[in-house]
py3Dmol code that shows the C-alpha trace and the ligand (Angstrom):
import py3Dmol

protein = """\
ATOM      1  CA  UNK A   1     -39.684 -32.261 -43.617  1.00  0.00           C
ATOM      2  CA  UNK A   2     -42.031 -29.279 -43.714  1.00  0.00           C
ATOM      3  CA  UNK A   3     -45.131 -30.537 -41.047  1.00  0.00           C
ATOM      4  CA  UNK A   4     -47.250 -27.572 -41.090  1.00  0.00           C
ATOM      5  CA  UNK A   5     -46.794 -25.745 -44.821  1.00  0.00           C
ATOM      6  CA  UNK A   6     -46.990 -21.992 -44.736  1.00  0.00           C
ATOM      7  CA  UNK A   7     -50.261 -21.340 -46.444  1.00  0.00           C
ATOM      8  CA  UNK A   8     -51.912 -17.946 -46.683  1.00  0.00           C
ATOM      9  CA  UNK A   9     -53.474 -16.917 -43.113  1.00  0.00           C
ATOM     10  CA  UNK A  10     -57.113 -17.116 -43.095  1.00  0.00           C
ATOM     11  CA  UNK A  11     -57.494 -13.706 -41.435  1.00  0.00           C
ATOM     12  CA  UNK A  12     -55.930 -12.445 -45.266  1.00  0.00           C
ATOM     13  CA  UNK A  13     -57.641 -14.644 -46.674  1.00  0.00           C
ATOM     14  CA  UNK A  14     -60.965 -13.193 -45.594  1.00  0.00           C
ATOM     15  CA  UNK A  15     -59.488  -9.660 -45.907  1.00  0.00           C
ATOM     16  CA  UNK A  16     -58.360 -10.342 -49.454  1.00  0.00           C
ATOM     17  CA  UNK A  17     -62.597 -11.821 -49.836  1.00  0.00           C
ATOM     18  CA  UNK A  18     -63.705  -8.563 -48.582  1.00  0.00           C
ATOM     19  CA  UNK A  19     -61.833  -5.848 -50.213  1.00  0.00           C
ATOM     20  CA  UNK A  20     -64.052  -5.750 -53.312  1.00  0.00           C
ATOM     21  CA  UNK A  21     -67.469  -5.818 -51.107  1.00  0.00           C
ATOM     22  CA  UNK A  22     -66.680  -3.491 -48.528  1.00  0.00           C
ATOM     23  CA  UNK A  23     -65.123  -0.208 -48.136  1.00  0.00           C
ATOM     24  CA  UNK A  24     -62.541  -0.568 -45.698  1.00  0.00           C
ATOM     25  CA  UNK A  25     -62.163   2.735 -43.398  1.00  0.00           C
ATOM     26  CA  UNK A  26     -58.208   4.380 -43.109  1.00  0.00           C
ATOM     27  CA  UNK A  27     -57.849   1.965 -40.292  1.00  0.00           C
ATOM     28  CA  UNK A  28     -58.202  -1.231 -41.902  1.00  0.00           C
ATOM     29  CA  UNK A  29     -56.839  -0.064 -44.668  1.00  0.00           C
ATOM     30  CA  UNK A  30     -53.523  -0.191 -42.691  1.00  0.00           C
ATOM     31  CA  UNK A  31     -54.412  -3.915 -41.157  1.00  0.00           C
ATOM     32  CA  UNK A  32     -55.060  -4.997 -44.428  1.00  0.00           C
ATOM     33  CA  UNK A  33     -51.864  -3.835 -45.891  1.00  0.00           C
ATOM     34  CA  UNK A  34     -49.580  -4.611 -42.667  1.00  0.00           C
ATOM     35  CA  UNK A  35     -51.053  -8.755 -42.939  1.00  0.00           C
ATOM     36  CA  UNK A  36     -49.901  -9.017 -46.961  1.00  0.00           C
ATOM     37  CA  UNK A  37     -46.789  -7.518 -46.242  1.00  0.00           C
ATOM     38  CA  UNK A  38     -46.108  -9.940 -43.352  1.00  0.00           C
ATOM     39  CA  UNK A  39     -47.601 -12.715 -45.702  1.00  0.00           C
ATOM     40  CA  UNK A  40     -45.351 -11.581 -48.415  1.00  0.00           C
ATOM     41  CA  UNK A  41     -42.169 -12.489 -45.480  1.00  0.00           C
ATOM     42  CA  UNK A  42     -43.713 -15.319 -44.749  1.00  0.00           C
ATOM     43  CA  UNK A  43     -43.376 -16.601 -47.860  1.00  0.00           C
ATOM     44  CA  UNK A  44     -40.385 -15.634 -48.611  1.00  0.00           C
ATOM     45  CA  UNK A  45     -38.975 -17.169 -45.470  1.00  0.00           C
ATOM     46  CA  UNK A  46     -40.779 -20.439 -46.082  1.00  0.00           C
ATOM     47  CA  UNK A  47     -39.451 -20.710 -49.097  1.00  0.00           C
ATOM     48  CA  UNK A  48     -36.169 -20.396 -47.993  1.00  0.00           C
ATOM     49  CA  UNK A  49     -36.422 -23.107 -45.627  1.00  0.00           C
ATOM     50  CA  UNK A  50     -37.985 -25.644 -48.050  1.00  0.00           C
ATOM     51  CA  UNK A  51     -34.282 -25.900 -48.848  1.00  0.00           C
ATOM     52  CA  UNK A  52     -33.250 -27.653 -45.727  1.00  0.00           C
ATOM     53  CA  UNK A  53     -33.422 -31.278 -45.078  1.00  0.00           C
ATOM     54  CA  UNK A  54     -33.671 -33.649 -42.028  1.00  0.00           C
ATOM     55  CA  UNK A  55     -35.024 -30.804 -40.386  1.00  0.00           C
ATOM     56  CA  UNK A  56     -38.837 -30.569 -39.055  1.00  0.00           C
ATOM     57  CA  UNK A  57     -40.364 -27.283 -39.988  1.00  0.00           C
ATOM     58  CA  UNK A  58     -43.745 -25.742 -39.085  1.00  0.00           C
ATOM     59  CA  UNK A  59     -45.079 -22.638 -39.719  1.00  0.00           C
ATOM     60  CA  UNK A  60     -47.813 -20.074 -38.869  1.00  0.00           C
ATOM     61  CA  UNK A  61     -48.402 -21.809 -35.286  1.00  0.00           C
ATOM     62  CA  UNK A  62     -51.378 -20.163 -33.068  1.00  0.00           C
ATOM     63  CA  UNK A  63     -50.959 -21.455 -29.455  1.00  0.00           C
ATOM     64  CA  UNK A  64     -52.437 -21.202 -26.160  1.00  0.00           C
ATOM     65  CA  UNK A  65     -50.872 -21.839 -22.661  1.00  0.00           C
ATOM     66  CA  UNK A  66     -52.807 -20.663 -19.206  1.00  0.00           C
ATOM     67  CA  UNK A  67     -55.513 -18.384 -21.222  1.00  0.00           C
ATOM     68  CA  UNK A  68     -52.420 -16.776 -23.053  1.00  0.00           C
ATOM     69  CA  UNK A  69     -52.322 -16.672 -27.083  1.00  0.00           C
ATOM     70  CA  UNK A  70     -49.235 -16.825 -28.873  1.00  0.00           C
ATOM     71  CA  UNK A  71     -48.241 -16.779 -32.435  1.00  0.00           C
ATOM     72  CA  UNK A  72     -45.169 -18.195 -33.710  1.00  0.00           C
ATOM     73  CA  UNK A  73     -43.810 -17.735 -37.116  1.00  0.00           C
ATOM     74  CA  UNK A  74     -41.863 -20.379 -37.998  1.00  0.00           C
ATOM     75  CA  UNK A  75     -40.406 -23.439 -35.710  1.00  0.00           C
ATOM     76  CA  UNK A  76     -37.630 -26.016 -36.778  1.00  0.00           C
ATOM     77  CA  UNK A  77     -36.293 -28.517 -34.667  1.00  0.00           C
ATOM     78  CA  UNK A  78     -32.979 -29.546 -34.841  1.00  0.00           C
ATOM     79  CA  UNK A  79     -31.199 -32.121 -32.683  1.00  0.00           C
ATOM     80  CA  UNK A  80     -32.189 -31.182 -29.003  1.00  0.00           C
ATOM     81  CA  UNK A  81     -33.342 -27.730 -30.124  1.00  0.00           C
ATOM     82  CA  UNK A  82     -36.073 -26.382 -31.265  1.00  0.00           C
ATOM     83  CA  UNK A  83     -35.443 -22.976 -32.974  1.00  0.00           C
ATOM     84  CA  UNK A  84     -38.079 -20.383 -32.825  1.00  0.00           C
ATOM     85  CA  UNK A  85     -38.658 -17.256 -35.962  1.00  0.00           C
ATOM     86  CA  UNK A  86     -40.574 -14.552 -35.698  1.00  0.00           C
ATOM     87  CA  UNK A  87     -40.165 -13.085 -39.430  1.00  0.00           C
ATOM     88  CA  UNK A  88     -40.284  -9.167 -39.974  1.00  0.00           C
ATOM     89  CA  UNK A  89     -40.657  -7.942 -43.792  1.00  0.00           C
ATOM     90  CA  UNK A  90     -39.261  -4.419 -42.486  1.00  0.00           C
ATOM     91  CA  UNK A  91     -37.681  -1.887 -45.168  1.00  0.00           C
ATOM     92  CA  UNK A  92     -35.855   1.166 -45.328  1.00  0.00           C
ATOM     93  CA  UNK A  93     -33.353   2.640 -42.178  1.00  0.00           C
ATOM     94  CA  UNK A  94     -33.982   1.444 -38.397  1.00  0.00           C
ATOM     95  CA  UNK A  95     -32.236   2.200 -35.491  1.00  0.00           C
ATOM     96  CA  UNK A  96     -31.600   1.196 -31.921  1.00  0.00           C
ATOM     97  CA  UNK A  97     -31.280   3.271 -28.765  1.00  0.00           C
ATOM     98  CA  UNK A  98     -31.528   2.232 -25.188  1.00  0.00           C
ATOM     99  CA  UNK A  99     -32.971  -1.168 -26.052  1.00  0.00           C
ATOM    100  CA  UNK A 100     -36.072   0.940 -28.073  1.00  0.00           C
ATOM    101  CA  UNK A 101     -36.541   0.616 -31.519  1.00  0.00           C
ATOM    102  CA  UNK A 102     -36.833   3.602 -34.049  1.00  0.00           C
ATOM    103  CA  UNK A 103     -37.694   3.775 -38.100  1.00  0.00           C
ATOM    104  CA  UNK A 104     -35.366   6.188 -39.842  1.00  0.00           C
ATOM    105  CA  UNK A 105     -37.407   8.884 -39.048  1.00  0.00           C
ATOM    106  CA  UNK A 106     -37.341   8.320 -35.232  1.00  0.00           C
ATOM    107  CA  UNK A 107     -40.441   6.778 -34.891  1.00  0.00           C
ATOM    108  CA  UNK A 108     -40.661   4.289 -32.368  1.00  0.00           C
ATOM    109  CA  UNK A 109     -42.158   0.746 -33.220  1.00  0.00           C
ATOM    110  CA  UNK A 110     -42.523  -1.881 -30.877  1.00  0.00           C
ATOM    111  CA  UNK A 111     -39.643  -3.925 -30.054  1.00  0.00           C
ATOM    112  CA  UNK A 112     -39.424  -6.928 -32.297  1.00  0.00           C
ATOM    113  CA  UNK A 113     -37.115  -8.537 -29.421  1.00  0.00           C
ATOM    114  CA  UNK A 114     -39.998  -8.581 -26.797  1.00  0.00           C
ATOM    115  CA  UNK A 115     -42.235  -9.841 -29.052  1.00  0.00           C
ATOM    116  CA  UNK A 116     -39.923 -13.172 -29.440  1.00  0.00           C
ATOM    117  CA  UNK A 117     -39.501 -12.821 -25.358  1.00  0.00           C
ATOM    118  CA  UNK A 118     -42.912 -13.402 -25.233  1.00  0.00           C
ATOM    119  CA  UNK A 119     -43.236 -16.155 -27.063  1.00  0.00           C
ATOM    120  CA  UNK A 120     -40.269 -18.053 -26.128  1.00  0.00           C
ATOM    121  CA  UNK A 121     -40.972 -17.832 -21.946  1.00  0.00           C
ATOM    122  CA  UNK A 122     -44.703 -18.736 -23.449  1.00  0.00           C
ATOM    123  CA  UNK A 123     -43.903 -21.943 -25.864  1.00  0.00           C
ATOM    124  CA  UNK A 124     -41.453 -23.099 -23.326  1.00  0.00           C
ATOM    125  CA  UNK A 125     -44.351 -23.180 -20.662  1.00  0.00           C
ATOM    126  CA  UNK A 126     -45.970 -25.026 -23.113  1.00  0.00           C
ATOM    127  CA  UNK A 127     -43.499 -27.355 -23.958  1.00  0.00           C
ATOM    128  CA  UNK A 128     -43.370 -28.210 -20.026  1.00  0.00           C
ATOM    129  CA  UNK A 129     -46.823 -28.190 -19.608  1.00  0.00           C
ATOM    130  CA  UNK A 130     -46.871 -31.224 -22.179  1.00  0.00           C
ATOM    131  CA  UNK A 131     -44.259 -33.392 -20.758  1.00  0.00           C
ATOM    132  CA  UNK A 132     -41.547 -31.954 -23.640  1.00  0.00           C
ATOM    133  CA  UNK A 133     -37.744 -31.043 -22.364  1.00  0.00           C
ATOM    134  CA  UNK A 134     -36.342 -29.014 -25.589  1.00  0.00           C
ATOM    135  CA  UNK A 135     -34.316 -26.044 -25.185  1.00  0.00           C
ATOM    136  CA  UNK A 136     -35.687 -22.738 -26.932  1.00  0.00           C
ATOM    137  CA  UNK A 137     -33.679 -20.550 -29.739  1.00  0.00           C
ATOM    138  CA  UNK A 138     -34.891 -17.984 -31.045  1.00  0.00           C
ATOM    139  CA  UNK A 139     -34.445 -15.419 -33.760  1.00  0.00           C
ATOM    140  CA  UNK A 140     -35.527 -12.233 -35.381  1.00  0.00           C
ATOM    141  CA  UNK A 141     -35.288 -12.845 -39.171  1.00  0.00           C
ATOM    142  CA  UNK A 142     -35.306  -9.867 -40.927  1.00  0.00           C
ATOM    143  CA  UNK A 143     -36.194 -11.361 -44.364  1.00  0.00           C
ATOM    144  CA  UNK A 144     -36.130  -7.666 -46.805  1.00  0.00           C
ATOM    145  CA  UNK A 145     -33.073  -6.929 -48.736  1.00  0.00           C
ATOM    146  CA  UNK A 146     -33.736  -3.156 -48.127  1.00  0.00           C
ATOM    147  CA  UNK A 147     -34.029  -3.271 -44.494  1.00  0.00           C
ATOM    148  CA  UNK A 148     -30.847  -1.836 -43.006  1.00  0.00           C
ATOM    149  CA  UNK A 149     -30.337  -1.244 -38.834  1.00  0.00           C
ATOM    150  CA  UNK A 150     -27.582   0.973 -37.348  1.00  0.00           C
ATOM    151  CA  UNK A 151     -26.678   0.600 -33.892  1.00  0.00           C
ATOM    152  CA  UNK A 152     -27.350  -2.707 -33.483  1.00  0.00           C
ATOM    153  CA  UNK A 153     -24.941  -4.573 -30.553  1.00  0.00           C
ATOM    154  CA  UNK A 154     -23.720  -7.331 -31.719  1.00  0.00           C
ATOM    155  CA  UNK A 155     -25.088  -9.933 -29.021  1.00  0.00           C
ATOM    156  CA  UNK A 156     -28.576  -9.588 -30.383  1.00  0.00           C
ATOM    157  CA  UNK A 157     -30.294 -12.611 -31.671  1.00  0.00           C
ATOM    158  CA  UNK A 158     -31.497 -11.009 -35.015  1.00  0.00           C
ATOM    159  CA  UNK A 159     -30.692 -12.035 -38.309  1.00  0.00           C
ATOM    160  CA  UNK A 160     -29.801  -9.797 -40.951  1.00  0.00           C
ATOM    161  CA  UNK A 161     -31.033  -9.757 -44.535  1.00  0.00           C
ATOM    162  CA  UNK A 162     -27.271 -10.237 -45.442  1.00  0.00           C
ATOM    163  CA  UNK A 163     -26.469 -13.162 -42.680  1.00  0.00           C
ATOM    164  CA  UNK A 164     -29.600 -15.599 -43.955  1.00  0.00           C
ATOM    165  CA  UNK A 165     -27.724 -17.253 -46.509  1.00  0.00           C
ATOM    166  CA  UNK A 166     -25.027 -18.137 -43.824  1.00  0.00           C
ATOM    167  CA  UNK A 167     -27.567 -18.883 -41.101  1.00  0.00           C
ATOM    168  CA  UNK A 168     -29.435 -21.440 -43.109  1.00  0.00           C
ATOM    169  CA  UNK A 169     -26.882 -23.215 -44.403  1.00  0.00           C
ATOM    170  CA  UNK A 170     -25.189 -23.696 -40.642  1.00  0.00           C
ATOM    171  CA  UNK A 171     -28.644 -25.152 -39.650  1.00  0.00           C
ATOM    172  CA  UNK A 172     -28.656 -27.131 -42.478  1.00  0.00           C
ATOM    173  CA  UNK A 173     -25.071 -28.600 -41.792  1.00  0.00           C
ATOM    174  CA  UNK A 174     -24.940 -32.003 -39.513  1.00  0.00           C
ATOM    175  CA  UNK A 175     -28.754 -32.172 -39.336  1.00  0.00           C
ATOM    176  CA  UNK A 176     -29.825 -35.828 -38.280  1.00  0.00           C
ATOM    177  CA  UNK A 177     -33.014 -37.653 -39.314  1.00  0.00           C
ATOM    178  CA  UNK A 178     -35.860 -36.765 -36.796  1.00  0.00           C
ATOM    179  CA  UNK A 179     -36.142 -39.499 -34.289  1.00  0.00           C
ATOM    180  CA  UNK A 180     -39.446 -40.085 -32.638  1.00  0.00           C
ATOM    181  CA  UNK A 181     -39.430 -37.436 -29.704  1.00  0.00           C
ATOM    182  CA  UNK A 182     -39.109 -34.910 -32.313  1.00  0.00           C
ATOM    183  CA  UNK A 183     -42.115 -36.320 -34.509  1.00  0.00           C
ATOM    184  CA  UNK A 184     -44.502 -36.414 -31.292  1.00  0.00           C
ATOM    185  CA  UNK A 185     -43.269 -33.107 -29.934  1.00  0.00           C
ATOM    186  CA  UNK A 186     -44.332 -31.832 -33.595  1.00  0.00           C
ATOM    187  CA  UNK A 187     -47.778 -33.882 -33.650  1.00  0.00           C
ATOM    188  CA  UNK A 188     -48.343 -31.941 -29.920  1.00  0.00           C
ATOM    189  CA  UNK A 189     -47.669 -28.504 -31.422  1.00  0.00           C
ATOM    190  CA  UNK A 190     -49.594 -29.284 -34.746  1.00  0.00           C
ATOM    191  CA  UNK A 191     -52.665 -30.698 -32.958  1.00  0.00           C
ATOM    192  CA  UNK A 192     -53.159 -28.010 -30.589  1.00  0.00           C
ATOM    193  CA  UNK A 193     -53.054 -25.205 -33.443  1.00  0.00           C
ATOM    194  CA  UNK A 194     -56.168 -22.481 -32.790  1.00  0.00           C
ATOM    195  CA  UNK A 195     -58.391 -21.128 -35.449  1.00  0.00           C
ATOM    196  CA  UNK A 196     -57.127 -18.083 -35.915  1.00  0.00           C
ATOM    197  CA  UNK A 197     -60.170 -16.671 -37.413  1.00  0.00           C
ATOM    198  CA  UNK A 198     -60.820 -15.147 -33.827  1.00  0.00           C
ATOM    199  CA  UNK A 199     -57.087 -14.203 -32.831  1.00  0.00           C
ATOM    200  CA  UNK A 200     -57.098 -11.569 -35.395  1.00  0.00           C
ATOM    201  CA  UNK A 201     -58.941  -8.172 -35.409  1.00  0.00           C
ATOM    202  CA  UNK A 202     -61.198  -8.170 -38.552  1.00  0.00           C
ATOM    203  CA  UNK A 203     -63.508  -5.629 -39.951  1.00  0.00           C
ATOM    204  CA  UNK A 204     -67.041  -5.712 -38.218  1.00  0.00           C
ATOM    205  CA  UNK A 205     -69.007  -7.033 -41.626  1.00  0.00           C
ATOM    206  CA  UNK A 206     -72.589  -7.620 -41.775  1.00  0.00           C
ATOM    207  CA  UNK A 207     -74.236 -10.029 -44.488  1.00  0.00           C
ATOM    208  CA  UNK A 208     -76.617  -7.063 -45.781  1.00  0.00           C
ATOM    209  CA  UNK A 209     -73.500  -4.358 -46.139  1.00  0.00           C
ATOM    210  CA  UNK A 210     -71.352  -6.195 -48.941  1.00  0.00           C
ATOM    211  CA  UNK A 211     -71.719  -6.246 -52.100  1.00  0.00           C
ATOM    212  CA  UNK A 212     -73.020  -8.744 -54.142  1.00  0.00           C
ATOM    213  CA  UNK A 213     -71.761 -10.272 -57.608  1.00  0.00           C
ATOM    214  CA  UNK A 214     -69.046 -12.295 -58.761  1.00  0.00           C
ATOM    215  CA  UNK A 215     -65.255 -10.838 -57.908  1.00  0.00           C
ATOM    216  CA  UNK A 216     -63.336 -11.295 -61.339  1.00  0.00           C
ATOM    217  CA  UNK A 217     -60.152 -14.063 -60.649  1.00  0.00           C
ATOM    218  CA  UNK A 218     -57.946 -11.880 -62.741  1.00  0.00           C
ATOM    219  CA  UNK A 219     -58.653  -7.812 -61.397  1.00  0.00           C
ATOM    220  CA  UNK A 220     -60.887  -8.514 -58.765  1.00  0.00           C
ATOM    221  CA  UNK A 221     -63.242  -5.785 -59.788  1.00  0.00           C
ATOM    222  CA  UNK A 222     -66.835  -6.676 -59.365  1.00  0.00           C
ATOM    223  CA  UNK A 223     -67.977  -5.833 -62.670  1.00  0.00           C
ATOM    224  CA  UNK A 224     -68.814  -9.246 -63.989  1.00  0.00           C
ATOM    225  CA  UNK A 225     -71.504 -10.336 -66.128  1.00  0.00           C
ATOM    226  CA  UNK A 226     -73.245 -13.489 -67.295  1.00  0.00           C
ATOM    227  CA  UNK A 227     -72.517 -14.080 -71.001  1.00  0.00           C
ATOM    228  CA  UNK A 228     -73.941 -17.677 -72.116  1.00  0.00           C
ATOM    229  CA  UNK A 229     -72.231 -20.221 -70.193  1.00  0.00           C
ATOM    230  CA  UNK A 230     -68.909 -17.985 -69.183  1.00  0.00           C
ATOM    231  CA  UNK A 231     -68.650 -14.891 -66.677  1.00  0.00           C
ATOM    232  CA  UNK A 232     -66.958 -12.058 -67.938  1.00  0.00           C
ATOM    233  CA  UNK A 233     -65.157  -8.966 -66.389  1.00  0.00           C
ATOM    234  CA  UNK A 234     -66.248  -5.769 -67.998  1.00  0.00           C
ATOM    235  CA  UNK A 235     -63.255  -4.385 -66.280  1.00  0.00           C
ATOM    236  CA  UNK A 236     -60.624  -6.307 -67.833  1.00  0.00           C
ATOM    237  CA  UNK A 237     -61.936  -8.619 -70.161  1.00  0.00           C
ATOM    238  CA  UNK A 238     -61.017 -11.974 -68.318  1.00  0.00           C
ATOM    239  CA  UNK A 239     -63.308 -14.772 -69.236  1.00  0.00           C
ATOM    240  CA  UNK A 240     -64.157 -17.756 -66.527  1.00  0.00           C
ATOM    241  CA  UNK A 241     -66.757 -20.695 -66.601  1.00  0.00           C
ATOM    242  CA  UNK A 242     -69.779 -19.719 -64.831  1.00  0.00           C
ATOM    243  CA  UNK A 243     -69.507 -22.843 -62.669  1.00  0.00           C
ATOM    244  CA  UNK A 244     -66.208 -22.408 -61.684  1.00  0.00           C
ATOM    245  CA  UNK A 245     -67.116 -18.689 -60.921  1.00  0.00           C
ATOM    246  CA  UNK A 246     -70.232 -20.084 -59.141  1.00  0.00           C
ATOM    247  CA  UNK A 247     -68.025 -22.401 -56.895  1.00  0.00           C
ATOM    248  CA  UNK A 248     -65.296 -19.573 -56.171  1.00  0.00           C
ATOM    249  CA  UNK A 249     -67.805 -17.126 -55.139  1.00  0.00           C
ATOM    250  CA  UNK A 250     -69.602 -20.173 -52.771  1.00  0.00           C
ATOM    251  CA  UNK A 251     -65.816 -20.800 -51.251  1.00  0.00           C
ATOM    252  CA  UNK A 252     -65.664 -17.211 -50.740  1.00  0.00           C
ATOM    253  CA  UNK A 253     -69.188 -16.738 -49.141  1.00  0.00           C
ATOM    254  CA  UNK A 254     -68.241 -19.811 -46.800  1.00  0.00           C
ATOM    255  CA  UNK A 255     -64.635 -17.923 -46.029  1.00  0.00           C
ATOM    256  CA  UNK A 256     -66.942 -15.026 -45.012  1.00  0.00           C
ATOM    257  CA  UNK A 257     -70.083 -16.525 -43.357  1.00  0.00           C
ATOM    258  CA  UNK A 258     -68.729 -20.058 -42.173  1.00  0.00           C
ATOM    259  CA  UNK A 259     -72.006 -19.713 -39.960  1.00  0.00           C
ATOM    260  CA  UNK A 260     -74.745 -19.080 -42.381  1.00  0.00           C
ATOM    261  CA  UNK A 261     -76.150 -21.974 -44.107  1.00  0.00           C
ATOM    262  CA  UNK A 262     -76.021 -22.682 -47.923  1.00  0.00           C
ATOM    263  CA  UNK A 263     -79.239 -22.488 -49.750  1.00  0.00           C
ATOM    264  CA  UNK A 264     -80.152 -21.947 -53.147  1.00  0.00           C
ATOM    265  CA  UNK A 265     -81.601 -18.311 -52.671  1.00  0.00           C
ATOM    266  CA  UNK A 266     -78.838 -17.642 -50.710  1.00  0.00           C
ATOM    267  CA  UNK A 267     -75.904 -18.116 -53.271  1.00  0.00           C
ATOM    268  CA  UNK A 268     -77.690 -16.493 -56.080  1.00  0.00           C
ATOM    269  CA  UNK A 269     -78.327 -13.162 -54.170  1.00  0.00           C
ATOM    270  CA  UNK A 270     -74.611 -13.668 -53.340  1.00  0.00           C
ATOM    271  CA  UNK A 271     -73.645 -14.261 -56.511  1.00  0.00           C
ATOM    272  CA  UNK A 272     -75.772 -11.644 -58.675  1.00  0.00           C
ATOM    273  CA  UNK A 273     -75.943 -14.186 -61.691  1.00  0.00           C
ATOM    274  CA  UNK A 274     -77.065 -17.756 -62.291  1.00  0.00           C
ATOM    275  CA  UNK A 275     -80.923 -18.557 -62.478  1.00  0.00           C
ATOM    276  CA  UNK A 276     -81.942 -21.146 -59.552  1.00  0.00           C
ATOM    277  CA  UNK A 277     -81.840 -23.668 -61.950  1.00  0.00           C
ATOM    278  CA  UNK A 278     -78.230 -23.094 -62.123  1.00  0.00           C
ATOM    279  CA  UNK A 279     -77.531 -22.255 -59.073  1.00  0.00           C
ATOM    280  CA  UNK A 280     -79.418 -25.450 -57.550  1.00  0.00           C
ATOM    281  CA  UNK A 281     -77.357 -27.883 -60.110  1.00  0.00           C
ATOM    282  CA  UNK A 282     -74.002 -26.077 -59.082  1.00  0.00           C
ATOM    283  CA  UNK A 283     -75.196 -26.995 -55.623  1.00  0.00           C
ATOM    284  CA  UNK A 284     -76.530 -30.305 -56.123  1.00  0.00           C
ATOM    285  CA  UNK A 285     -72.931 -31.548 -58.197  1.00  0.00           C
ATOM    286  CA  UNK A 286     -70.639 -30.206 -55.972  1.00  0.00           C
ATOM    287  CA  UNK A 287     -72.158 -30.303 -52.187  1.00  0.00           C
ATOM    288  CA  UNK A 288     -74.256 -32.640 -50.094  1.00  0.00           C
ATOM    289  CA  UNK A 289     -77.901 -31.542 -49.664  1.00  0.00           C
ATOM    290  CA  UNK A 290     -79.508 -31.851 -46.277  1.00  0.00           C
ATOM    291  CA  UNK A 291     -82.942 -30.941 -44.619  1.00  0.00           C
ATOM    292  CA  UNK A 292     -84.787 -29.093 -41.856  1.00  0.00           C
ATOM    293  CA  UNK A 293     -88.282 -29.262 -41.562  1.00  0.00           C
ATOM    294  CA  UNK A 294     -89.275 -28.158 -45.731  1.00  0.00           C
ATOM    295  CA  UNK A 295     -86.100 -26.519 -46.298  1.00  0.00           C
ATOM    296  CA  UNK A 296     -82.949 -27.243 -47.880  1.00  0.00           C
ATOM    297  CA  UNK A 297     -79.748 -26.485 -47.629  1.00  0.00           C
ATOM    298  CA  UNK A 298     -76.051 -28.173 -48.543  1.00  0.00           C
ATOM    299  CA  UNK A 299     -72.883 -28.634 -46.524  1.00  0.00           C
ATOM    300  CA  UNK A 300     -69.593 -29.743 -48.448  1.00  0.00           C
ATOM    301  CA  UNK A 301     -69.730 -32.849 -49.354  1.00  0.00           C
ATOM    302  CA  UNK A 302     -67.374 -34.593 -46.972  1.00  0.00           C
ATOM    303  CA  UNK A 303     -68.928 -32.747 -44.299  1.00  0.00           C
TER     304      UNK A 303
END
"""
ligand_1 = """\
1
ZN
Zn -61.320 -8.348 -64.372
"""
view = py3Dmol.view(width=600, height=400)
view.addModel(protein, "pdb")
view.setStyle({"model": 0}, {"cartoon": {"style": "trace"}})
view.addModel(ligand_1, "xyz")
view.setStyle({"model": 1}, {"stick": {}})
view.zoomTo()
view.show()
């Protein structure tokens, strides 16, 4: 029973909405390419446990207990336990000494064990804190098939690209139906979920330094132009309805700028195509207008 789906992290998200508007510097660069290859785990892991039954999963979980953030990867809970994953897409040759971490080429990296420290002595505060009595488990998954890591005791809760298959399928064995405690305990940790637009370190963008047009859904190469009723990449061809590209490049300007209101002149200078005509029915279809003083603007239209 999967409570919280793994769904791409907004931070990515946004990263993923900026790339072809803003030149990232050497820095970001590195962010940028360190969150898809932890989303790329992620994934991999949630798909993994989408195979398990009886058992309550949640992923992607940003917490807060006594002005301390913590983010867990993945939590099941399983009789009277609830087991805690941080997942690490790692590859290529690690190796332990004294208790410190090292890639192949002897290059420390932060201890992936402390990191799960953390956040189990945290989330069991937490857990206290709201009245819950479940003991903690946690684990290391090392979800890549290339990762490899020599000198590794054996006491160590990690698990091994090789010892997943295994792993699962003993959590999976003798699992009983959730029984209320478990579903509450999983409401708590649901509802109190951050907005993790703020926990993670994003570029510094400004409104007036992207650039403006409509990203093509197949290459995401800017070079798009308005062709009768369709947009179409001069890059690689694709063809898309301009409302649909109209309504992609609004969710992405909202993704962006979830502070800046929607108008009209907004959205076509954002967009690069559409006359106001357009732009305004787009608007008027698909979100609620609203007023202040002469102006419009529109919120979605549940909002
Ligand atoms: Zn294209």
């Amino acid at each position: 029973m999967i409570l919280k789906p793994y769904n791409v992290p907004l931070p990515l998200q946004m990263m993923r909405c900026l790339i072809p508007r803003y030149e990232l510097s050497p820095k970001e660069k590195h962010d940028y390419i360190y969150l898809e290859k932890g989303h790329e785990g992620e994934r991999k892991f949630a798909s993994l446990l989408e195979n398990l039954s009886n058992l309550i999963i949640m992923h992607d979980l940003l917490l807060e207990c006594d002005n301390n953030i913590f983010q867990i990867d993945a939590l099941l809970l399983k009789h009277k336990t609830i087991h805690l994953f941080e997942v690490k897409n790692f590859e290529g040759d690690f190796y332990i000494e004294s208790d410190i971490w090292y890639t192949g080429s002897g290059k420390e990296i932060k201890n992936p064990l402390l990191q799960l420290s953390r956040c189990e002595s945290l989330l069991r505060q937490f857990l206290q804190k709201s009245g819950f009595n479940f003991p903690i488990k946690g684990n290391v998954i090392f979800i890549n098939s290339e990762f490899t890591l020599y000198q590794a005791p054996l006491h160590l809760p990690i698990i091994l690209p090789t010892q997943l298959n295994r792993f699962l399928n003993q959590l999976n064995a003798n699992s009983p139906k959730p029984n209320n405690n478990h579903i509450s305990l999983a409401d708590k940790l649901v509802s109190s979920h951050l907005d993790d637009r703020s926990y993670h370190r994003l570029p510094h963008y400004h409104y007036d330094q992207l650039k403006k047009g409509i990203v093509c859904m197949s290459c995401n190469s800017l070079t798009t132009s308005l062709m009768g009723r369709r947009v179409v990449c001069d890059h690689c061809g694709s063809e898309e309805n301009v409302d649909t590209s109209i309504r992609r490049s609004i969710q992405q300007f909202q993704l962006l700028f979830p502070d800046k209101k929607i108008t009209t002149n907004i959205i076509q200078e954002w967009c690069g195509i559409g006359s106001d005509k357009t732009i305004r029915r787009i608007l008027g279809s698909y979100f609620k207008m609203k007023w202040q003083g002469k102006n419009t603007y529109y919120v979605d239209s549940n909002g």
